[in-house]
C-alpha positions as CSV (number, residue, x, y, z in Angstrom):
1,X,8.5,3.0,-4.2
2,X,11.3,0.7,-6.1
3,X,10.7,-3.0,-7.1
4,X,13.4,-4.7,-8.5
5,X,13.6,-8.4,-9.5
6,X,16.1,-10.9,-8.6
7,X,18.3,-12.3,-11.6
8,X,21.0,-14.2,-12.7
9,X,23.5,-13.8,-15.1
10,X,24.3,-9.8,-15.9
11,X,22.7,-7.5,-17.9
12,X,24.0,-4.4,-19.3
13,X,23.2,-0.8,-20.1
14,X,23.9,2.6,-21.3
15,X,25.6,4.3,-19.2
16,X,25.5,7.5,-21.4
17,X,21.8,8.0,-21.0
18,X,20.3,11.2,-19.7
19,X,18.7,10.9,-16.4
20,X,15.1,12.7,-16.8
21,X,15.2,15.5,-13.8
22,X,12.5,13.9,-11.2
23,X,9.1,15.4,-11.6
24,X,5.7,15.9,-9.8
25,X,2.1,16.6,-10.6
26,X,1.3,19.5,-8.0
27,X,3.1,19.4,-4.2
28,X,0.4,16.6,-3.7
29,X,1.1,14.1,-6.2
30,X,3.7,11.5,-6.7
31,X,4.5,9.1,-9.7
32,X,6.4,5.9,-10.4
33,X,9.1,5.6,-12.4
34,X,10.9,2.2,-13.6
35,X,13.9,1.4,-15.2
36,X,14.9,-1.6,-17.2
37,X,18.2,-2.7,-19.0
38,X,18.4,-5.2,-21.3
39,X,21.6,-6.1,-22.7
40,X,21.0,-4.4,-26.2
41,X,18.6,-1.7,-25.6
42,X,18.7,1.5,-23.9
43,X,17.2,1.5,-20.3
44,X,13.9,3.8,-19.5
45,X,13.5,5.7,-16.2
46,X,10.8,7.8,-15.2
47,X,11.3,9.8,-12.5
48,X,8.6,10.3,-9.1
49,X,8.1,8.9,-5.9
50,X,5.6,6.7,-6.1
51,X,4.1,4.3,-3.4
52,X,4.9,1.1,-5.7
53,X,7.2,1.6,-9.1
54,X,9.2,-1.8,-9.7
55,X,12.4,-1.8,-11.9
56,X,13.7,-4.9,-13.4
57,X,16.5,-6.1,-15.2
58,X,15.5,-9.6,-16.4
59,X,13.1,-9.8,-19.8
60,X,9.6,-10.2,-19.0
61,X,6.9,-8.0,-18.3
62,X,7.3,-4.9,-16.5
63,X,5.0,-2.6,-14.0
64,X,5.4,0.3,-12.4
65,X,2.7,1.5,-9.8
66,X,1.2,5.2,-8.9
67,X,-0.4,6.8,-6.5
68,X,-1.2,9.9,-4.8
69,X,-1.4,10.9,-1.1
70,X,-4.6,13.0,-0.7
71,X,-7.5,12.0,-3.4
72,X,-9.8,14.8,-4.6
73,X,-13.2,15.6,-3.8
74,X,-15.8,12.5,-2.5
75,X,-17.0,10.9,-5.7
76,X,-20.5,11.6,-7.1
77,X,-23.1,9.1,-7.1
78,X,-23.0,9.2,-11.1
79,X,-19.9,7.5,-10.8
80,X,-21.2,4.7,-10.3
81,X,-24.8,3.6,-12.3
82,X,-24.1,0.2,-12.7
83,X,-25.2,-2.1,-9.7
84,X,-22.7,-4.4,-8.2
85,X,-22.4,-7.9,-10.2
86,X,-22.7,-10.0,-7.2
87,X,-24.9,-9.6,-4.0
88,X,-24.3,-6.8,-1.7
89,X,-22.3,-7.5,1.4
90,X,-23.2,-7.0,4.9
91,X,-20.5,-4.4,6.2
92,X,-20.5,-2.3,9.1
93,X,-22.5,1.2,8.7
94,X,-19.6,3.9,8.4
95,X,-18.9,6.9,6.6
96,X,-17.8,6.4,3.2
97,X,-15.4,7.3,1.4
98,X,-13.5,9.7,3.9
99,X,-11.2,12.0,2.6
100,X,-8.2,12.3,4.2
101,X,-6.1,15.1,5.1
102,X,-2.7,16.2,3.6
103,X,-0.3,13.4,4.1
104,X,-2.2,11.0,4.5
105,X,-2.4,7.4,2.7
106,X,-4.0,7.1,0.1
107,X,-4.2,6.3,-3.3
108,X,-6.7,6.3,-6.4
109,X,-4.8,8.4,-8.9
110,X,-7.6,10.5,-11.5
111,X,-7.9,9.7,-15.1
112,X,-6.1,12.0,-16.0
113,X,-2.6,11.1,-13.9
114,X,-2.9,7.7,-15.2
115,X,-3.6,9.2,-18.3
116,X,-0.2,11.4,-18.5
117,X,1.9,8.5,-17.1
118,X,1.1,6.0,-19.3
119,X,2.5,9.0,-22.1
120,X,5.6,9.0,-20.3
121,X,6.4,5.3,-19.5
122,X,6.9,2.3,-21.7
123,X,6.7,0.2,-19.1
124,X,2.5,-1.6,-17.9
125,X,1.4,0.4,-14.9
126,X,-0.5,-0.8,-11.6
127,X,-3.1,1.8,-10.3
128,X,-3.6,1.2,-6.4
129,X,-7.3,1.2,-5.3
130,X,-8.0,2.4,-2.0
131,X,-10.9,4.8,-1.0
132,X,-9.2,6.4,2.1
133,X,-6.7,6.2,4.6
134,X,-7.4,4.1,7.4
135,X,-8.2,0.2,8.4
136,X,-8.7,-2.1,5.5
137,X,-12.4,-2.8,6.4
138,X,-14.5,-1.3,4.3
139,X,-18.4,-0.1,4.1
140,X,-20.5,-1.1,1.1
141,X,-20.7,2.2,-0.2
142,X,-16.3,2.1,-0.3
143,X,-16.8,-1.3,-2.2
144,X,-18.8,0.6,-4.9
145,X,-16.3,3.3,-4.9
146,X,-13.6,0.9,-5.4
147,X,-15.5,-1.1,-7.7
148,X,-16.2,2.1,-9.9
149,X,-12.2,3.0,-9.4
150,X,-11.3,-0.4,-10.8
151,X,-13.4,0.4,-14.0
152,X,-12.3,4.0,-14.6
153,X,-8.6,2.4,-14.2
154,X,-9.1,-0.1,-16.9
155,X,-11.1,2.2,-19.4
156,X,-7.6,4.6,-19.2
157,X,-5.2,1.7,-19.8
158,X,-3.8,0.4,-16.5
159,X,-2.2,-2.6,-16.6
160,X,-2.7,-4.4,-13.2
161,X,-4.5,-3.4,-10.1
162,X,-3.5,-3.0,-6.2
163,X,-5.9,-3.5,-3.4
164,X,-6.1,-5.4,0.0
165,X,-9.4,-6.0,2.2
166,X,-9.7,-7.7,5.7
167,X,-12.3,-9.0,7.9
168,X,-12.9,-7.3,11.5
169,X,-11.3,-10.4,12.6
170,X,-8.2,-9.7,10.9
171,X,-8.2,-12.2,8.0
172,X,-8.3,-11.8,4.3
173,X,-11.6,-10.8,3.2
174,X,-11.8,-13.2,0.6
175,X,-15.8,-12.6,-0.1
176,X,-14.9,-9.0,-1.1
177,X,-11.4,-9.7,-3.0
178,X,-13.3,-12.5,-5.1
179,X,-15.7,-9.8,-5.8
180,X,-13.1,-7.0,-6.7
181,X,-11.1,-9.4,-8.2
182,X,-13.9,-10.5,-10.9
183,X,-14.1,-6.9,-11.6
184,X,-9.9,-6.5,-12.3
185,X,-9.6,-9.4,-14.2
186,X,-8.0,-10.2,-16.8
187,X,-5.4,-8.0,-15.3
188,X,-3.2,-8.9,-12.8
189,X,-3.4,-7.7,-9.2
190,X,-1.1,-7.3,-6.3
191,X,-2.4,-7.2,-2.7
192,X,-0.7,-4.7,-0.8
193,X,0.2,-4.1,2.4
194,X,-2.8,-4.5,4.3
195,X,-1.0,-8.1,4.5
196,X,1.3,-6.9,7.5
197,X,-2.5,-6.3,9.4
198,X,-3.9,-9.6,9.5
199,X,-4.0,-12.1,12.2
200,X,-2.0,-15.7,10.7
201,X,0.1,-14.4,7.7
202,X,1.1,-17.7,6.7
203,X,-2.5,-18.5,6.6
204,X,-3.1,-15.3,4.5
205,X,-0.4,-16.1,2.2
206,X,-2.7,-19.3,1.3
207,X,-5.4,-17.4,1.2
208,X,-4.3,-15.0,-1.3
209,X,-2.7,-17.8,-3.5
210,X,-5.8,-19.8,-3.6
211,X,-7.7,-16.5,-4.5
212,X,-5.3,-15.8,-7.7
213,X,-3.3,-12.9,-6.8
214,X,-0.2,-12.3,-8.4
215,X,1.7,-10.8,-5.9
216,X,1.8,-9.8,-2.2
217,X,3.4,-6.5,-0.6
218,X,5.0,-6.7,3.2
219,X,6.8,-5.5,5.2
220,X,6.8,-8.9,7.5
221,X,4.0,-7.3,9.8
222,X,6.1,-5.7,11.5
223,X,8.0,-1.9,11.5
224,X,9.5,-2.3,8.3
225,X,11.3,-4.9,6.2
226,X,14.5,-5.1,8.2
227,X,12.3,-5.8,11.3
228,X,10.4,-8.3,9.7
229,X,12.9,-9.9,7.5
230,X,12.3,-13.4,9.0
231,X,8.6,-13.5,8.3
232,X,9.4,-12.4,4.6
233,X,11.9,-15.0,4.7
234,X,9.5,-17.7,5.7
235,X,7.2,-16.4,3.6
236,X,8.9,-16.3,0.5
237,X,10.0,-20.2,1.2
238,X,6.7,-21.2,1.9
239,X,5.4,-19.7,-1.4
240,X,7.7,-21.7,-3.6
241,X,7.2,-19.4,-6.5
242,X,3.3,-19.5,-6.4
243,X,3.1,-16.1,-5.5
244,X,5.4,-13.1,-5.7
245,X,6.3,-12.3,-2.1
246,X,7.9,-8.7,-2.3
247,X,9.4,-6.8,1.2
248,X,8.8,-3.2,1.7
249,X,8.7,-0.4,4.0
250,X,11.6,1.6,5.0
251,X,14.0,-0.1,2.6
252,X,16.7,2.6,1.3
253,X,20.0,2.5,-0.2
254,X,21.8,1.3,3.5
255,X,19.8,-1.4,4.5
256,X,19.1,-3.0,0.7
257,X,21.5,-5.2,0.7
258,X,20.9,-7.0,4.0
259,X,17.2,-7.5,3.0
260,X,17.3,-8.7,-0.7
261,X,20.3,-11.3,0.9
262,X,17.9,-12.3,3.8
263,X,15.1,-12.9,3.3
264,X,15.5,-14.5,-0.9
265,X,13.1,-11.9,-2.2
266,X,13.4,-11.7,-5.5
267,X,11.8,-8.3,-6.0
268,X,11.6,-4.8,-3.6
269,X,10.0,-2.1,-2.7
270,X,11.3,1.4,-1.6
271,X,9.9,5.3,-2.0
272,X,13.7,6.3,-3.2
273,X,12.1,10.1,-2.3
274,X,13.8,13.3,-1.0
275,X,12.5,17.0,-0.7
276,X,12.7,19.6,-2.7
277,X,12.0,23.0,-1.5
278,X,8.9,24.5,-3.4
279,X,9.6,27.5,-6.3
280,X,6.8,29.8,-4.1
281,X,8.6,33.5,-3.9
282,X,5.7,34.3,-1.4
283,X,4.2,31.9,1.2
284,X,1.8,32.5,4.2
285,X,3.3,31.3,7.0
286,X,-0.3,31.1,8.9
287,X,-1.8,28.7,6.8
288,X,-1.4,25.2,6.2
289,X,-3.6,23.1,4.1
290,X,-4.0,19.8,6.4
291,X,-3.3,18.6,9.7
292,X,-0.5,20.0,11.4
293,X,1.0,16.7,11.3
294,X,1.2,16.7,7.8
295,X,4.3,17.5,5.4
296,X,5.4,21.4,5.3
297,X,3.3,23.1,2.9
298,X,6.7,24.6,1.2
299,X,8.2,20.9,0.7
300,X,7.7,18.9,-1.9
301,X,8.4,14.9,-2.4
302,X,10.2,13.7,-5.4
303,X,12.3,10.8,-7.0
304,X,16.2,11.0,-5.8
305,X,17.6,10.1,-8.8
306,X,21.0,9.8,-7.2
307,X,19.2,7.3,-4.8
308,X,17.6,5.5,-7.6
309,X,21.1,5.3,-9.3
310,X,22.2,3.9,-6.1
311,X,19.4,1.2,-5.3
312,X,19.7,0.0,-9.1
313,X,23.9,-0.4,-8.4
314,X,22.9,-2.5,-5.0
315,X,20.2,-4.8,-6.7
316,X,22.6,-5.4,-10.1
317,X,25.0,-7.0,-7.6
318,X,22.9,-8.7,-5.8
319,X,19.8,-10.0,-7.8
């Protein structure tokens, strides 16, 4: 998904640039790309769908998010040797960590994705942590697994961290962020949107301003962004530059405008995706691997460079 920053002023770029053709890592994966264009250097774009990329077109840093829908195997308890830094929390006794089928959320890209992304970009990249699919209340043995996630993404150069975590009750669970947070630091974190889940978002918003994060993702808790442009609105005035506030879900190249003029946002959030019809000559109609719900087996999701072109014309005027 597409950040972009609001600016002032103009900035400028070549035009004569090659567009990289959008690529994935397997029909599963997606990655982020980012663009920037400052006036006297030549813009960078690498192409994906992630869940979070952000392109920008003011100086200062830069991040660009990845993810993938359907992690691998459950992790091994060798993963994690090292016992948790602060006392263990009381949490309710579930499974953990699910996997999730095809198509589902989640999140934790492997070493080695982060590894061939940071290659390709120039730009810092934020690594979503998030064990499974699901509610945003976790089990001790998810904390550990995010926890050990948070280390693995550090030790293979990401740049920032994304997470969210609530109580049963709906609030921020601020006893576990401190906790994960410790762990991230000093990089910066975002907290996604498990935000649009909580009971009082403008207490939340406090919340997560008093805890230290950098930014928060939402969609206004409601539908998607248009729906909840209000909230973001409200949100974003009653933030007064303490924290990022950035709107997302179901933002595209048609509705874009409306949001980044309504609600003052000064960054967003989209997928900018399309399908591409897979290069298998043979395919078995009688298998599918995941839930039928999931996304045809033959059909894979990539970065719309036309779409990106697009979103990046909309913002440039706008922002």
């Amino acid at each position: 998904m597409t950040i972009a920053r609001r600016v002032t002023g103009s900035a400028s770029s070549d035009p004569r640039a090659p567009l990289p053709q959008a690529w994935t890592m397997g029909s599963s994966w997606r990655c982020a790309w980012t663009r920037w264009s400052p006036p006297s250097t030549r813009s960078a774009e690498v192409p994906g769908g992630s869940s979070c990329a952000r392109a920008s077109w003011k100086e200062g840093p830069l991040r660009a998010w990845v993810s993938r829908p359907r992690p691998g195997p459950p992790a091994q308890p060798s993963l994690h040797p090292r016992p948790s830094p602060l006392p263990p929390v009381s949490r309710p006794a579930r499974p953990g960590p699910a996997v999730p089928c095809r198509g589902a959320e989640p999140p934790v890209p492997p070493a080695g994705l982060l590894q061939v992304v940071k290659q390709c970009v120039r730009v810092p990249v934020f690594v979503m942590i998030r064990p499974r699919g699901g509610d945003f209340l976790y089990s001790d043995r998810e904390v550990e697994v995010m926890k050990a996630d948070i280390r693995l993404a550090k030790l293979h150069g990401a740049d920032g961290l994304v997470f969210g975590a609530l109580t049963e009750d709906g609030r921020i669970d601020t006893e576990l962020c401190t906790a994960l947070l410790a762990v991230c630091r000093p990089l910066p974190v975002t907290f996604h949107r498990a935000f649009d889940m909580v009971h009082d978002p403008l207490v939340a918003l406090e919340t997560l301003i008093s805890l230290g994060f950098e930014r928060v993702l939402t969609s206004g808790c409601d539908s998607s962004a248009l729906e909840g442009l209000s909230l973001i609105k409200r949100l974003a005035e009653q933030a007064k530059g303490r924290i990022v506030v950035v709107p997302g879900g179901g933002i595209t190249e048609r509705n874009l405008q409306r949001i980044l003029e309504g609600s003052t946002a000064s960054e967003f959030h989209c997928s900018a995706r399309s399908a591409r019809d897979s290069g298998m000559k043979f395919r078995n109609p009688n298998v599918a691997m995941g839930a039928s719900f999931s996304a045809p087996e033959y059909s894979i999701k990539v970065a719309d460079v036309a779409k990106v072109r697009t979103l990046n014309a909309i913002a440039k005027n706008i922002l």
